[in-house]
C-alpha positions as CSV (number, residue, x, y, z in Angstrom):
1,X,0.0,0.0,0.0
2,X,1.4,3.4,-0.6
3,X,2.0,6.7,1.0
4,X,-0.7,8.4,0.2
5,X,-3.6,10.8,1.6
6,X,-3.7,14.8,2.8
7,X,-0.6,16.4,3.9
8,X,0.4,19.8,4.6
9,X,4.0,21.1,6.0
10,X,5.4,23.2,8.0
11,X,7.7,25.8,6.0
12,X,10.5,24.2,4.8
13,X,9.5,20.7,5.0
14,X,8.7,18.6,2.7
15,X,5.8,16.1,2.0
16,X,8.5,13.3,1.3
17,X,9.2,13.6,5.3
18,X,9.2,10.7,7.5
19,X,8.7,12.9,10.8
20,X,5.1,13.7,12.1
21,X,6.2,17.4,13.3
22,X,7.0,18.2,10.0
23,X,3.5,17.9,8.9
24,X,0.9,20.7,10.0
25,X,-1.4,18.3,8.7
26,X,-1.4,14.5,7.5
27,X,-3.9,12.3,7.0
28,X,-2.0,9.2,8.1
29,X,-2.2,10.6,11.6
30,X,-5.6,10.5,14.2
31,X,-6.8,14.7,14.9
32,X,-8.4,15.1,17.9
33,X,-12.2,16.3,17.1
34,X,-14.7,18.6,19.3
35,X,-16.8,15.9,20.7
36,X,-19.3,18.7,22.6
37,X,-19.2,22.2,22.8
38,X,-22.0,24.6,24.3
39,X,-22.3,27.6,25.4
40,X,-24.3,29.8,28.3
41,X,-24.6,32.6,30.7
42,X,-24.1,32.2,34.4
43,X,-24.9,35.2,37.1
44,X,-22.2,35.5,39.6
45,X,-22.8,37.8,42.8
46,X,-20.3,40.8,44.2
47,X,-17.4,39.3,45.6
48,X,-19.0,35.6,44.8
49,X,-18.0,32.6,43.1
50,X,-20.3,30.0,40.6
51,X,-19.9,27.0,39.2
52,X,-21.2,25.8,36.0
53,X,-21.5,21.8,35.8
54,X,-21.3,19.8,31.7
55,X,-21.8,16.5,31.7
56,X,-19.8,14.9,29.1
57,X,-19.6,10.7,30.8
58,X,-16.8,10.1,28.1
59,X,-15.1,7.4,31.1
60,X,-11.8,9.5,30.7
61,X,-10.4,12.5,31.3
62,X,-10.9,14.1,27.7
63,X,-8.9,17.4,26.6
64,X,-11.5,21.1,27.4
65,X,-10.8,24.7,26.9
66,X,-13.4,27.3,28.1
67,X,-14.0,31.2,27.4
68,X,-15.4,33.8,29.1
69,X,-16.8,36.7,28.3
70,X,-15.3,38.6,31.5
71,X,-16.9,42.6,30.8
72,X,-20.6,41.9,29.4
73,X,-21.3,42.9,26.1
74,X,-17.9,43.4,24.9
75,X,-17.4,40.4,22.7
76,X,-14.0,39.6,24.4
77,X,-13.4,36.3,25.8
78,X,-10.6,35.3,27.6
79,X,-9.5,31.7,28.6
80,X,-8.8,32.2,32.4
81,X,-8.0,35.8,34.6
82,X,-7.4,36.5,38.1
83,X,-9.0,40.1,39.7
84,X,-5.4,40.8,40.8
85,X,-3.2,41.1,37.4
86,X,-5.6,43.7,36.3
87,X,-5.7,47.4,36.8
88,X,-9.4,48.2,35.4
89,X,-12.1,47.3,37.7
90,X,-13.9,46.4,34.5
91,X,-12.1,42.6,34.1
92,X,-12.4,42.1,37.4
93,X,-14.8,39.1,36.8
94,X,-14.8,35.8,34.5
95,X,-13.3,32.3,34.2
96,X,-11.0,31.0,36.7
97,X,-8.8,28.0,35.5
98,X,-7.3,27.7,38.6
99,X,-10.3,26.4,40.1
100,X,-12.1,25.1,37.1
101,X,-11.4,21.5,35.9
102,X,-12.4,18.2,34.4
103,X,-13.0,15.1,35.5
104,X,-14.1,11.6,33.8
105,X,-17.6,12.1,33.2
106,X,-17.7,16.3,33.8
107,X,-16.1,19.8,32.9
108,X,-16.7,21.9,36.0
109,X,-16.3,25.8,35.5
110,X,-15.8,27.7,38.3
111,X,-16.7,32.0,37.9
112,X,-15.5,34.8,39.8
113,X,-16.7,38.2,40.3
114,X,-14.9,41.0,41.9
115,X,-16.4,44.2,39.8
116,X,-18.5,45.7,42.5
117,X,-21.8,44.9,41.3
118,X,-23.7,41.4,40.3
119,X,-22.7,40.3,36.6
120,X,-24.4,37.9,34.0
121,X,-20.9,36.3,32.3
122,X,-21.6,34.6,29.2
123,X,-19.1,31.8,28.3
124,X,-19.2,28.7,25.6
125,X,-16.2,25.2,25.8
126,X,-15.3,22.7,24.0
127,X,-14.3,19.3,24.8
128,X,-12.3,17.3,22.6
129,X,-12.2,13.5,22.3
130,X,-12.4,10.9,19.9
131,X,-15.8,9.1,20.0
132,X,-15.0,6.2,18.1
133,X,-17.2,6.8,15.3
């Protein structure tokens, strides 16, 4: 059978290349897919924490990322930011990675809110697994 299929390098690699991290893309290799993604809005109280619960029950400890929209209505969302590395009262509200996590059957998001008033943070995730199919 021959080398054949979808492959795209890095600059100044070739598509004759033996080595995986030459390849930006290849075909020959498994890419890990979004197996879930949502999204939401979760109201966090002055000086308060939430937690926002997925179920995903995948039996392992897949791979997540999660956004927040930390100033409402901005458009702007950030991975993950702690109230004290900012100067503007404004982000001092959203996503904390530190505290959020995933488990085998659940991504648990954990909110912070520091701003001085109530605030509605929207956020969306993805989860990334293969499921087989």
């Amino acid at each position: 059978m021959g080398d054949w299929g979808a492959k795209v390098t890095i600059d100044g690699k070739g598509v004759t290349s033996t080595e995986p991290r030459d390849y930006a893309f290849n075909s020959l290799y498994a890419l890990v897919k979004i197996f879930q993604e949502g999204s939401g809005t979760v109201t966090v109280a002055n000086n308060s924490f939430a937690t926002v619960t997925i179920d995903h029950n995948l039996g392992f400890i897949p791979i997540a990322i999660a956004f927040c929209e930390n100033v409402p209505s901005s458009g702007n969302f950030y991975v993950g930011a702690y109230a004290s590395i900012f100067t503007d009262s404004t982000l001092l509200s959203g996503l904390t990675s530190m505290d959020s996590y995933v488990t085998t059957t659940q991504l648990v998001l954990v909110f912070y809110n520091n701003s001085g008033a109530s605030r509605n943070l929207r956020y969306n995730y993805r989860i990334f697994a293969d499921d087989g199919s």
